[in-house]
C-alpha positions in Angstrom: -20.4 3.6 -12.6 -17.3 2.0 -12.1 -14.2 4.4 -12.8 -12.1 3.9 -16.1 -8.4 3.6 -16.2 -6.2 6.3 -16.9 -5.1 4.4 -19.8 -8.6 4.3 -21.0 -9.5 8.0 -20.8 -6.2 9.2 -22.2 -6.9 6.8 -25.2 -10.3 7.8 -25.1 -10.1 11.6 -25.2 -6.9 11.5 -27.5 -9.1 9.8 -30.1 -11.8 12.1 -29.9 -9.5 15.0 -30.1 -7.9 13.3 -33.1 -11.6 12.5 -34.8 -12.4 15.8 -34.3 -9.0 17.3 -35.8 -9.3 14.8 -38.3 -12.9 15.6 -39.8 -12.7 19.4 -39.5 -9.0 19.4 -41.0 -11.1 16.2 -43.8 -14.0 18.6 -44.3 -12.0 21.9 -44.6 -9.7 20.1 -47.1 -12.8 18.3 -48.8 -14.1 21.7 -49.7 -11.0 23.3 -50.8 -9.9 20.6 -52.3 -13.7 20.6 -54.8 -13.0 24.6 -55.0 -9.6 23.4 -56.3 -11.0 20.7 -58.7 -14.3 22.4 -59.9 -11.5 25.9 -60.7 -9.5 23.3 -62.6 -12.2 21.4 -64.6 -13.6 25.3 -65.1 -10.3 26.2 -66.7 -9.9 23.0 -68.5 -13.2 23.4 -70.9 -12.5 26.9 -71.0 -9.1 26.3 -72.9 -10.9 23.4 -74.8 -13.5 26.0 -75.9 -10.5 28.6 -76.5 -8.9 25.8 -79.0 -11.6 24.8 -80.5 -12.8 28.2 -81.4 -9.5 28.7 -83.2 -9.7 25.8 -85.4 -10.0 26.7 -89.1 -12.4 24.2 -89.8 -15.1 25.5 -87.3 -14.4 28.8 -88.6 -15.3 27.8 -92.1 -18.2 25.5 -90.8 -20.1 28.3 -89.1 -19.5 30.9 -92.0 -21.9 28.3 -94.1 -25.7 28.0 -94.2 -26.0 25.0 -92.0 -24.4 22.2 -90.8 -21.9 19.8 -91.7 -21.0 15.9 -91.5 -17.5 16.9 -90.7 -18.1 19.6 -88.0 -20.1 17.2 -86.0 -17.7 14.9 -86.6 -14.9 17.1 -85.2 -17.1 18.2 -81.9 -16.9 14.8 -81.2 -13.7 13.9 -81.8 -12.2 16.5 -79.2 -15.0 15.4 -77.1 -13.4 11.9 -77.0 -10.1 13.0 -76.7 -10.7 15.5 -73.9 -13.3 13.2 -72.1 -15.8 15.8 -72.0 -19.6 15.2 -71.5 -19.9 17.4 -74.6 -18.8 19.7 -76.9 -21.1 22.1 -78.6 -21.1 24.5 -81.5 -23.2 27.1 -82.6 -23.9 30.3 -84.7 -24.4 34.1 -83.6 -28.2 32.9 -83.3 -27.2 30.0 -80.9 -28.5 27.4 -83.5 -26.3 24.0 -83.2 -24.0 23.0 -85.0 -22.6 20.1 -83.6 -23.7 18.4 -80.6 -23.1 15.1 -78.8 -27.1 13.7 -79.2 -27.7 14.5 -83.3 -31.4 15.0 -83.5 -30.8 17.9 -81.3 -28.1 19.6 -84.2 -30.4 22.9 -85.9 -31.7 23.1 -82.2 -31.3 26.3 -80.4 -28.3 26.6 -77.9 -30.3 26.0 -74.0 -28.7 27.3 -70.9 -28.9 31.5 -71.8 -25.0 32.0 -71.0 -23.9 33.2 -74.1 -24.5 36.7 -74.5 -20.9 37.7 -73.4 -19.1 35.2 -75.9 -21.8 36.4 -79.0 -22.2 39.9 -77.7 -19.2 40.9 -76.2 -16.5 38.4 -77.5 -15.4 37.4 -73.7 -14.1 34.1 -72.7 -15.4 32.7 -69.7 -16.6 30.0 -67.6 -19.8 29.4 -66.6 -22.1 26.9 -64.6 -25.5 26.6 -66.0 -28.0 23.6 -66.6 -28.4 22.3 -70.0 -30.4 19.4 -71.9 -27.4 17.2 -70.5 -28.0 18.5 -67.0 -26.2 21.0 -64.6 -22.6 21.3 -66.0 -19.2 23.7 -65.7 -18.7 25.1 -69.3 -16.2 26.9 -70.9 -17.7 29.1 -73.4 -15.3 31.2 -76.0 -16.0 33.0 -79.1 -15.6 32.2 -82.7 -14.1 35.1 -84.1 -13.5 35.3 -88.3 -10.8 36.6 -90.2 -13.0 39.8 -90.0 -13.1 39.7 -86.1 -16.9 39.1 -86.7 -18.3 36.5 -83.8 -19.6 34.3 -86.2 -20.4 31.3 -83.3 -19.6 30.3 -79.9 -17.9 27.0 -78.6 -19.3 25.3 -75.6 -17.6 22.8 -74.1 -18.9 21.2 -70.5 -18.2 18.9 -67.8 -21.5 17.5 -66.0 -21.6 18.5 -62.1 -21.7 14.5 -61.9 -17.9 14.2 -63.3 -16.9 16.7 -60.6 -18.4 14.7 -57.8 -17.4 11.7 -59.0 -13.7 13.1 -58.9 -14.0 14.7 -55.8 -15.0 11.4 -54.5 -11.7 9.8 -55.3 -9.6 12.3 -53.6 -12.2 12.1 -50.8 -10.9 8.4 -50.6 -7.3 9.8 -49.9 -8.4 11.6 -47.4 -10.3 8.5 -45.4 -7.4 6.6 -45.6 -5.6 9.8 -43.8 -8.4 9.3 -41.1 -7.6 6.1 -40.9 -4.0 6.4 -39.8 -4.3 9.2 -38.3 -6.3 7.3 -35.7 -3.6 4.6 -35.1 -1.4 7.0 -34.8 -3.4 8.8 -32.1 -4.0 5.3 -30.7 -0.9 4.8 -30.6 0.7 7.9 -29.5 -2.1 7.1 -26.1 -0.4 4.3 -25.2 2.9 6.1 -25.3 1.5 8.6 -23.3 -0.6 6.4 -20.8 2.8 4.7 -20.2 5.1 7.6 -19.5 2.6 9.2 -17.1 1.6 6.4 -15.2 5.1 5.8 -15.1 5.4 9.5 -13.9 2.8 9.0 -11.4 4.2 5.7 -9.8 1.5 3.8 -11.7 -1.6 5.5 -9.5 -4.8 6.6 -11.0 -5.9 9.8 -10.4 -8.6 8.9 -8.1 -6.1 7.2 -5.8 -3.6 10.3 -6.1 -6.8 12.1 -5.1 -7.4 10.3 -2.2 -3.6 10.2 -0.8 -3.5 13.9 -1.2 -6.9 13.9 0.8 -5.3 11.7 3.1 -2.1 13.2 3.2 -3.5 16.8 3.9 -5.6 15.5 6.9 -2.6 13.7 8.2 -0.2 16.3 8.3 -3.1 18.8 9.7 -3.7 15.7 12.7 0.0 16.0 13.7 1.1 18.0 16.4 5.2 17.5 15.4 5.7 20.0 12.7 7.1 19.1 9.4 8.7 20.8 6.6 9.7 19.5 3.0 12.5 21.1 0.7 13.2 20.6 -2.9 17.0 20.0 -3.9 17.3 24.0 -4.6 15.8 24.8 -0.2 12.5 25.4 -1.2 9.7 25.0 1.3 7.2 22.8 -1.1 5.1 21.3 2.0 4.6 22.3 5.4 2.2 21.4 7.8 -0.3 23.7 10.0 2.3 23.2 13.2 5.1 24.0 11.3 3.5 27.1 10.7 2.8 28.0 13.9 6.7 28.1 14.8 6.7 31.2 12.9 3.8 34.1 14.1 4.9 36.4 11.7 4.1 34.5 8.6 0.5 33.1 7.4 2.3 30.0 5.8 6.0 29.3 4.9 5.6 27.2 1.7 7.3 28.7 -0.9 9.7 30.2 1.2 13.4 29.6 1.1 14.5 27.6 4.1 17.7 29.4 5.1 15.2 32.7 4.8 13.1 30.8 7.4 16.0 28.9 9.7 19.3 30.6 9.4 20.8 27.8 10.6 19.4 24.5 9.0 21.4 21.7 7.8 18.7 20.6 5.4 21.2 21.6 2.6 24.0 19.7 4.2 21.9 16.4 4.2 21.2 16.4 0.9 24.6 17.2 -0.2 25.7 14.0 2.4 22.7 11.9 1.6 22.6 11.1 5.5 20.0 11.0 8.1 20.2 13.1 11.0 17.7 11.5 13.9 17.1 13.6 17.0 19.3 16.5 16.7 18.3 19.4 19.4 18.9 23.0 17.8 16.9 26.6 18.2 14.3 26.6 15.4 11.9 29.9 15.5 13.2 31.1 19.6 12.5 27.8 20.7 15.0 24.8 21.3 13.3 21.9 19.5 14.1 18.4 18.8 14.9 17.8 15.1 14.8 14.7 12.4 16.5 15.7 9.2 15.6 12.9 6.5 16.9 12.9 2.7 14.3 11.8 0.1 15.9 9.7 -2.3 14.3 8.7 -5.4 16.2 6.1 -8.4 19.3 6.9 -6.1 19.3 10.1 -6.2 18.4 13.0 -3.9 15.3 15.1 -4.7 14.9 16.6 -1.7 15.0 16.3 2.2 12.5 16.5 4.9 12.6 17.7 8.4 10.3 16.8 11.5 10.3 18.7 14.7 9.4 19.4 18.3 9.5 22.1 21.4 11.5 19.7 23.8 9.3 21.6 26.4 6.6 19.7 24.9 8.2 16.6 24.5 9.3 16.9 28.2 6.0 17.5 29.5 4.7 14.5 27.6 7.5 12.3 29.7 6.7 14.0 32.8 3.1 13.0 32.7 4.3 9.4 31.8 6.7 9.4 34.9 2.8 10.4 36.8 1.3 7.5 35.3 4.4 5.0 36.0 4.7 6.2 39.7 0.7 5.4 40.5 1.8 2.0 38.5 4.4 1.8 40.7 2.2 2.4 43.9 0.5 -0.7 42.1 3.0 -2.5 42.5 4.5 -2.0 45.4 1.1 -2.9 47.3 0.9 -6.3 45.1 4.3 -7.0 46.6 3.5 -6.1 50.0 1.0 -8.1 50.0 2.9 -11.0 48.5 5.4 -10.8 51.2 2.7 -10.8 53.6 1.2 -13.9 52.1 4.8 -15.4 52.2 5.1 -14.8 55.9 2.0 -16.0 56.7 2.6 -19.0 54.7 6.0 -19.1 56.9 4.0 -19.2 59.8 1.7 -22.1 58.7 4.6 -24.3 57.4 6.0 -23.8 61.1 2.7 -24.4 63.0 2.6 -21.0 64.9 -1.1 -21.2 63.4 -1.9 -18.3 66.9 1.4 -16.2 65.2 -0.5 -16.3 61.5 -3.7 -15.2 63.0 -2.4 -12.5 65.3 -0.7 -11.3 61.9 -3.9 -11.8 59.8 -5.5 -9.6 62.5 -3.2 -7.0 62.8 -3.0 -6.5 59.0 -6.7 -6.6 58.5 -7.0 -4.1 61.7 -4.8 -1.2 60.2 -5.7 -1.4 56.3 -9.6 -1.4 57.8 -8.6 1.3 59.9 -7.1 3.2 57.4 -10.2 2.3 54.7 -12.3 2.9 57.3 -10.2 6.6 58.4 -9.9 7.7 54.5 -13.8 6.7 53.3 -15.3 8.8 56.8 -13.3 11.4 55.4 -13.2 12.1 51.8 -16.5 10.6 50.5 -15.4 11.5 46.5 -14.2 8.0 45.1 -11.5 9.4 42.8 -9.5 11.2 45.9 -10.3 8.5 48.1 -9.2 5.8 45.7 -5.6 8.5 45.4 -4.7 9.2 48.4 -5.0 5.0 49.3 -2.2 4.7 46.4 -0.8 7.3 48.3 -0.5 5.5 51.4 1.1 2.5 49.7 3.9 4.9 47.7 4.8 6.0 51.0 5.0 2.8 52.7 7.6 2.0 50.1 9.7 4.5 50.3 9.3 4.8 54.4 7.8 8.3 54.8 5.2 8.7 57.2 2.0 10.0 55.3 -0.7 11.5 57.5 -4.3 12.9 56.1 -5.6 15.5 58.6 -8.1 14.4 60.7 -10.1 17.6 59.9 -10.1 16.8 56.0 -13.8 16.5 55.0 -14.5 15.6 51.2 -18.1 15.4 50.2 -18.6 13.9 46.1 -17.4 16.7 43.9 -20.2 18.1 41.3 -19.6 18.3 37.7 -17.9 21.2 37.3 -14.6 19.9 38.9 -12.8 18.1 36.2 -11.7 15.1 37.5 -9.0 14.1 35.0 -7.8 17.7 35.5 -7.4 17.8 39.2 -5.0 14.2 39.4 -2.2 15.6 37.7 -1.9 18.3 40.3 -2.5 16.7 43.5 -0.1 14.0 41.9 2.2 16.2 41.2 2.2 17.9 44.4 2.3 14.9 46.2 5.4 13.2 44.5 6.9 16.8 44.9 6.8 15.9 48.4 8.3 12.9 48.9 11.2 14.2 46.9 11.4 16.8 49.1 12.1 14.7 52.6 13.4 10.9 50.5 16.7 12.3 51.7 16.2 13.2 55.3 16.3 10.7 58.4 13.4 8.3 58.5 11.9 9.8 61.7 12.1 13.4 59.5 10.3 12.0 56.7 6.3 13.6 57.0 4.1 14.8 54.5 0.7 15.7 55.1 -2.4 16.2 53.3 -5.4 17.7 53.9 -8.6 18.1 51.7 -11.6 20.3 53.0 -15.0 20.2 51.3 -16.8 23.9 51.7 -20.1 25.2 49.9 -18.4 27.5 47.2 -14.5 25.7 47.1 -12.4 22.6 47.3 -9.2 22.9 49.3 -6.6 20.8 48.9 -3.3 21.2 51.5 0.3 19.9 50.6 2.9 20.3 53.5 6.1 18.6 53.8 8.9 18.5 56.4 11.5 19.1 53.4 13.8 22.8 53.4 11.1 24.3 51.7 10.7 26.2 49.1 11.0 30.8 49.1 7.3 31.7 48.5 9.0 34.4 45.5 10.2 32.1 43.6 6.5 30.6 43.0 5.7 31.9 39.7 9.3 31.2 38.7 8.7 27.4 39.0 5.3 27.9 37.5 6.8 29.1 34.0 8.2 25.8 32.9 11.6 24.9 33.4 12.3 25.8 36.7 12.8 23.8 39.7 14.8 23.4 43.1 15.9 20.4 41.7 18.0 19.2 38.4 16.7 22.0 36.2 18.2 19.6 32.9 16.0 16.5 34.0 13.3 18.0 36.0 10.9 20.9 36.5 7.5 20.9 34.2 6.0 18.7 36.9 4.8 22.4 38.4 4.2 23.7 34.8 1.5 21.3 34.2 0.2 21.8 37.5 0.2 25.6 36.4 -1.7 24.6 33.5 -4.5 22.5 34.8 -4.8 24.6 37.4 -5.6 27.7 35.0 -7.7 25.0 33.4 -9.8 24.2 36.3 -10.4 28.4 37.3 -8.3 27.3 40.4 -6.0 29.8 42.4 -2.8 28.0 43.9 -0.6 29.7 46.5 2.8 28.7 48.6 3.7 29.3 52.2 5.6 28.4 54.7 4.1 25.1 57.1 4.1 24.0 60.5 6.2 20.9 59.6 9.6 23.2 58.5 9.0 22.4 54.5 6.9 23.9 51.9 3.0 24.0 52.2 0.8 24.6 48.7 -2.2 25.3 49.0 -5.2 24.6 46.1 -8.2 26.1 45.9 -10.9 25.0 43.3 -14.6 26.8 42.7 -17.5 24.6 42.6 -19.5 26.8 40.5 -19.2 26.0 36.1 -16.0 27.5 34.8 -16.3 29.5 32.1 -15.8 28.6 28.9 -12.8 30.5 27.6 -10.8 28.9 30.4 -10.8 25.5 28.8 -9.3 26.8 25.8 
């Protein structure tokens, strides 16, 4: 079934609430209101009765043998003038004396609710059924100059009359239905307007679904993220944000100067300005910071803040700057081998067709050799395929890279995470040839060696840099530490810390045969266990 508008159900619900008001309030009044007008029809023939009973010429009628012309006449007289169904009177023996149908005059009173006017000499009102039908009566005494009850009067409206009157008040009170409903109607719109205005004109099924949304988004993002009302209360934050601050289960609701001392979320808000990568301390840790105002109808409602360890953020660049240098490895064989297309080329144009194929020969001679020397080798295509783009790096930038004739690099099983192990020897690697890039170009070696053995992969890393003290190791390891610019560089060795942890891996530094630092890798074959992935 296709969902109604909000418009619909608020009109919908609001009349039904109304209807429902409406009859109960309609019924509850309908019934008080035929209390009220059955009391007051009781109390009108009771004073009728009263009246009548007084009149002297009733009196003198009913102290006489029988009947008379002019006391019928009289009964119905104030019958007329009252607008009574009838008036009747009668003796201490409840024979007629008047009566609205003649024939039944000298007839016996019918309904047996005298006694207490002819017996006791009460007034009353009673509701009895007659030869006129079910009727409210007012029934009073006729009391002589004696104070002998000589008669009673009866005067009654038919149960009919009260309906029928009952029915025209009833009429007032559809009518009252009636506008009470276009009011309610009315009143819907209003409503339906101001809170779709409220809710920027969503239904509640979309809200649902942003919030949905919105609450998986903020729990996908790694950047944490923290919303403020006007007043620096936390009224959103997401699962990272969180985690900035061990000591707390969640910080919404929380005051924001109770949680960072030293935000400037309160100063934005006052300067309605944005604050883009600002780098401050934020829980112990130095973190990059967006401060953003949120600004609704032009005016300032609250401010939102978006940030980052830098350590993260720098560890993400350093494993770009990985990526770009085997891109520009890439490269620099593509324009190698460009300018050896252009020479040859030259060589053609010139005719020294013997020079071209001397070159040709020589070219095709040491990249087969040194396909040839790296595939007898190292039989694993991933390290085969690196330590070619290896080769070509350090053609470019003139250091003489030499694999050990002894390496000996079978396929690697399984267990070895592949996508684990090229960050490190990549890192390791271009730690090299940073380390002798500023020494004389017969100085500049670096050497790798990979050996293959039943139980462990060994990977070897020497250059012929200054080296590096084997102490300072798990210094460089923490993050943040390195022998070179420590404000630009030094997570290269954190992630190789990491992935090495992550691959059950030992890694160790000493002292090599070429005068620089040598690391040395060593990887298990067998499965790693589980809780080291994590």
């Amino acid at each position: 079934m296709k969902n109604t508008t909000l418009q619909f159900r608020i009109m919908k619900y609001m009349l039904a609430l109304t209807i429902t008001v409406v009859i109960l309030v309609i019924t509850a009044s309908y019934f008080v209101m035929a209390h009220s007008v059955k009391q007051e029809i009781g109390e009108r023939a009771l004073n009728i009765a009263e009246t009548t009973a007084q009149h002297p010429d009733v009196i003198r009628a009913l102290q006489l043998p029988e009947s008379t012309p002019e006391i019928q006449q009289l009964a119905l007289d104030i019958q007329q003038e009252v607008k009574a169904q009838y008036v009747v009177i009668g003796d201490e023996n409840e024979i007629r004396y008047a009566h609205p149908i003649k024939e039944r005059i000298g007839q016996k009173m019918v309904g047996e609710d005298n006694d207490k006017a002819l017996l006791e000499g009460q007034s009353y009102i009673s509701e009895a059924t007659g030869t006129l039908g079910r009727a409210i009566r007012g029934k009073a005494p006729v009391i002589d100059d004696k104070g002998t009850i000589i008669g009673v009067v009866s005067v009654g409206f038919l149960q009919d009359t009260v309906f029928q009157t009952n029915l025209q008040y009833a009429k007032y009170l559809v009518l009252i239905f009636a506008i009470a409903a276009l009011v309610a109607m009315g009143i819907s719109q209003f409503l339906t307007r101001r809170i779709k205005h409220q809710l920027l004109d969503y239904e509640p099924e979309e809200i649902v679904s942003l919030l949905t949304q919105r609450n998986a988004l903020l729990a996908s993002i790694r950047e944490a993220i923290i919303v403020t009302d006007t007043s620096g209360q936390i009224v959103l934050s997401n699962p990272a944000a969180d985690a900035f601050f061990p000591g707390k289960t969640s910080i919404q609701g929380l005051e924001i100067q109770e949680v960072i001392p030293n935000t400037r979320l309160l100063d934005i808000m006052k300067s309605g300005q944005t604050e883009l990568d600002k780098v401050m301390v934020v829980g112990g840790n130095e973190t990059l910071v967006n401060r953003i105002p949120i600004v609704r109808n032009g005016e300032v409602t609250g401010a939102i803040a978006s940030f980052r360890k830098i350590e993260d953020i720098d560890t993400i660049a350093e494993e770009l700057a990985q990526t770009k240098q085997y891109s520009e490895s890439l490269r620099a064989q593509t324009h190698e081998h460009q300018n050896f297309l252009y020479m040859i080329s030259g060589l053609l144009q010139l005719q020294e067709y013997e020079e071209a194929v001397d070159l040709i020969h020589q070219q095709q001679t040491e990249n087969a050799s040194l396909i040839t020397f790296i595939s007898r080798h190292i039989q694993e295509p991933y390290i085969s395929a690196m330590v070619i783009g290896f080769y070509n790096r350090a053609r470019e930038l003139k250091v003489d890279l030499e694999l050990d004739e002894d390496s000996d690099c079978g396929v690697l099983p399984s267990s070895i995470e592949k996508h684990l192990l090229l960050p490190v020897i990549s890192n390791l690697v271009s730690n090299a040839f940073e380390a002798v890039e500023k020494l004389p170009l017969k100085d500049r070696k670096v050497r790798i060696y990979v050996k293959d053995t039943e139980k462990e992969l060994v990977v070897e890393i020497e250059d012929s840099g200054e080296g590096i003290d084997v102490a300072r190791l798990p210094e460089l390891l923490k993050g943040k530490q390195s022998t070179k610019d420590a404000k630009t560089r030094g997570y290269g060795l954190a992630i190789v810390q990491e992935n090495v942890a992550l691959l059950n891996a030992t890694l160790s530094l000493e002292n090599g045969d070429l005068g620089g630092a040598l690391f040395v890798l060593a990887i298990p074959k067998e499965d790693v266990p589980d809780d080291t992935s994590h």
